[in-house]
C-alpha positions as CSV (number, residue, x, y, z in Angstrom):
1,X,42.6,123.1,81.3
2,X,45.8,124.8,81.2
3,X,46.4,123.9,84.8
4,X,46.0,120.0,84.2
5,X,48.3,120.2,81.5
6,X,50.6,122.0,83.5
7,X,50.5,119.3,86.6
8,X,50.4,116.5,84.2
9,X,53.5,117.3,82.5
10,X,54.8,117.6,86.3
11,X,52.9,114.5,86.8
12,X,54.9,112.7,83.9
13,X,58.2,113.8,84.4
14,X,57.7,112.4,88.5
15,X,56.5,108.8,86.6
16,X,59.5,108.6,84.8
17,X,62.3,109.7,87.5
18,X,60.6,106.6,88.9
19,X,60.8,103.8,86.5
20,X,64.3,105.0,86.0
21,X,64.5,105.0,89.4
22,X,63.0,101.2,89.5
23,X,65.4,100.3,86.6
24,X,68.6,101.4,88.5
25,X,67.4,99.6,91.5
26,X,67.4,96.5,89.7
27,X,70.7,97.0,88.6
28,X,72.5,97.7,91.9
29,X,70.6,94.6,93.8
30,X,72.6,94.8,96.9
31,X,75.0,97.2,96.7
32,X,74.9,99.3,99.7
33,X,74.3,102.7,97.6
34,X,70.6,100.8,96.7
35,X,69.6,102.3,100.2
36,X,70.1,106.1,99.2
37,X,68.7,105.4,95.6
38,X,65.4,103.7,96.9
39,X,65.1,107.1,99.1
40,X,65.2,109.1,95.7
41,X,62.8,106.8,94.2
42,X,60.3,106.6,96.8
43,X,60.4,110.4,96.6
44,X,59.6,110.5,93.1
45,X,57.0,107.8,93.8
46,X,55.3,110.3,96.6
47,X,55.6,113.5,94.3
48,X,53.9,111.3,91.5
49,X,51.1,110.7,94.3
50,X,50.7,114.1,95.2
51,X,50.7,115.8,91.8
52,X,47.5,113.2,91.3
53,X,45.9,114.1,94.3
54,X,46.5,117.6,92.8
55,X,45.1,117.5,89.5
56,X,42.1,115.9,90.7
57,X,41.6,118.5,93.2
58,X,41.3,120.7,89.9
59,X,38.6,118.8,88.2
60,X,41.7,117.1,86.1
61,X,42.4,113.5,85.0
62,X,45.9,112.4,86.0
63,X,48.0,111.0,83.3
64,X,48.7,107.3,83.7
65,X,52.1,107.2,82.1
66,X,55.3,109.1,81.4
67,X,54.7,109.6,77.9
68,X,57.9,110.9,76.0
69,X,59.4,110.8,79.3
70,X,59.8,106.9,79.5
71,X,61.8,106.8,76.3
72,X,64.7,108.8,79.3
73,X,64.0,105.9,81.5
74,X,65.2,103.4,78.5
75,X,68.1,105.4,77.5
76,X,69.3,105.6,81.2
77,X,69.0,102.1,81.1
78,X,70.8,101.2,78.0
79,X,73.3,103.8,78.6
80,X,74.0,102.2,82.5
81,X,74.3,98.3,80.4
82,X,76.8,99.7,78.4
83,X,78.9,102.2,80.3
84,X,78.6,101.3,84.2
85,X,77.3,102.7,87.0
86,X,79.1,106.0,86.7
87,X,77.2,107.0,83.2
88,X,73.9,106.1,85.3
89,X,74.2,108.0,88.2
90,X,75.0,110.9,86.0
91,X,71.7,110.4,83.5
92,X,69.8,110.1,87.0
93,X,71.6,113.8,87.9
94,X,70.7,115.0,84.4
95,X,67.4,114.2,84.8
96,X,67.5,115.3,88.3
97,X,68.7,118.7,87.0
98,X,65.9,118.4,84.1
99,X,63.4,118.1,86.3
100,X,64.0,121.3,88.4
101,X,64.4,123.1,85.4
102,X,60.2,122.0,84.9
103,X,59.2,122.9,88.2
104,X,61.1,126.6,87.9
105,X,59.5,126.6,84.5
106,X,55.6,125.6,86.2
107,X,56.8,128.7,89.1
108,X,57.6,130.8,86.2
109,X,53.9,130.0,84.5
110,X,51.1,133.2,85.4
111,X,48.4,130.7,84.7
112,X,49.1,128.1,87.0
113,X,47.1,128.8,90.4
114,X,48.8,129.5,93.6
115,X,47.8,126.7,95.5
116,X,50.2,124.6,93.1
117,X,52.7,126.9,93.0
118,X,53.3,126.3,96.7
119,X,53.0,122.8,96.7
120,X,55.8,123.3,93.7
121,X,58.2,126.2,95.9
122,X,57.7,123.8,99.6
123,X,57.9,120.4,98.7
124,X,58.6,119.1,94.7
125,X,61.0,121.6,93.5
126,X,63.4,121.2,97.4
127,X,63.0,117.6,97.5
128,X,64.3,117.0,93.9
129,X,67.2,119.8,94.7
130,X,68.0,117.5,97.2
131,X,68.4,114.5,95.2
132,X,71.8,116.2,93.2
133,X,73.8,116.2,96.3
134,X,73.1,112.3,97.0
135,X,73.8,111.1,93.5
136,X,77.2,113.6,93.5
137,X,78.4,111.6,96.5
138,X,77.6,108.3,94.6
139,X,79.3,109.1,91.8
140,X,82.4,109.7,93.9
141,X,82.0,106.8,95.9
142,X,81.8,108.2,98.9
C-alpha cells in the first residue's frame, strides 16, 4: 500500500506538469519556443505513462487525476494571463524544481522497493533535471 501511494503521488505530480504543460502550449500557439516546451510536455506525458505501468506492476490502481496538484496547473495559468510569458516559464521552473525535490524525497523513502527506485535515479528524476536548463534559456530568450 505504501508503495502505491508513494508512485501515485509521483503519478500526480507527472499529471499536473502536464496540463500545465498543455495550458502553456496553448498560450504560445506558434511561437518558436512551443517546440522545446512540447518536448517537456511530452516528457511529463511519458513519465505519467510509466509511473502507471509501474503501479500496476505492484498490484496498485493508478490515480486518474492530479488531485491538489491541478489547483498549480490553474495558478500557472492565471499567473501567465496576468504577468506574461516570463512569470510562466518561471512557475513551470518552480514546479520543475518541486518536482525533483518529490522524486529525491521517493529515493530518500526505505519503504519504497528498489525496482522503483531505479526507475526514479535513471529516468524520472534526470529527465525532469533536464527540463531546468531549457526553461532557463527561454526565460532569457535565447
Amino acid at each position: 500500500m505504501h508503495t502505491h501511494n508513494s508512485l501515485n503521488a509521483l503519478l500526480r505530480g507527472e499529471l499536473a506538469a502536464t496540463e500545465t504543460y498543455q495550458q502553456a502550449l496553448a498560450k504560445v500557439g506558434d511561437d518558436p519556443r512551443a517546440v522545446d516546451l512540447r518536448k517537456i510536455h511530452d516528457a511529463h506525458r511519458t513519465a505519467a505513462n510509466t509511473l502507471r505501468q509501474h503501479v500496476h506492476e505492484h498490484g496498485g490502481k493508478p490515480d486518474q487525476g492530479s488531485g491538489g496538484w491541478g489547483v498549480y496547473a490553474k495558478t500557472v495559468e492565471a499567473a501567465a494571463r496576468m504577468f506574461g510569458d516570463t512569470a510562466a516559464l518561471k512557475a513551470l521552473k518552480e514546479g520543475e524544481e518541486y518536482g525533483i525535490k518529490d522524486y529525491e524525497k521517493a529515493l530518500a523513502d526505505a519503504g519504497l522497493p528498489e525496482d522503483c527506485k531505479e526507475l526514479i535515479r535513471s529516468t524520472l528524476l534526470p529527465q525532469t533535471r533536464a527540463h531546468i536548463p531549457v526553461l532557463e534559456r527561454l526565460m532569457t530568450g535565447k
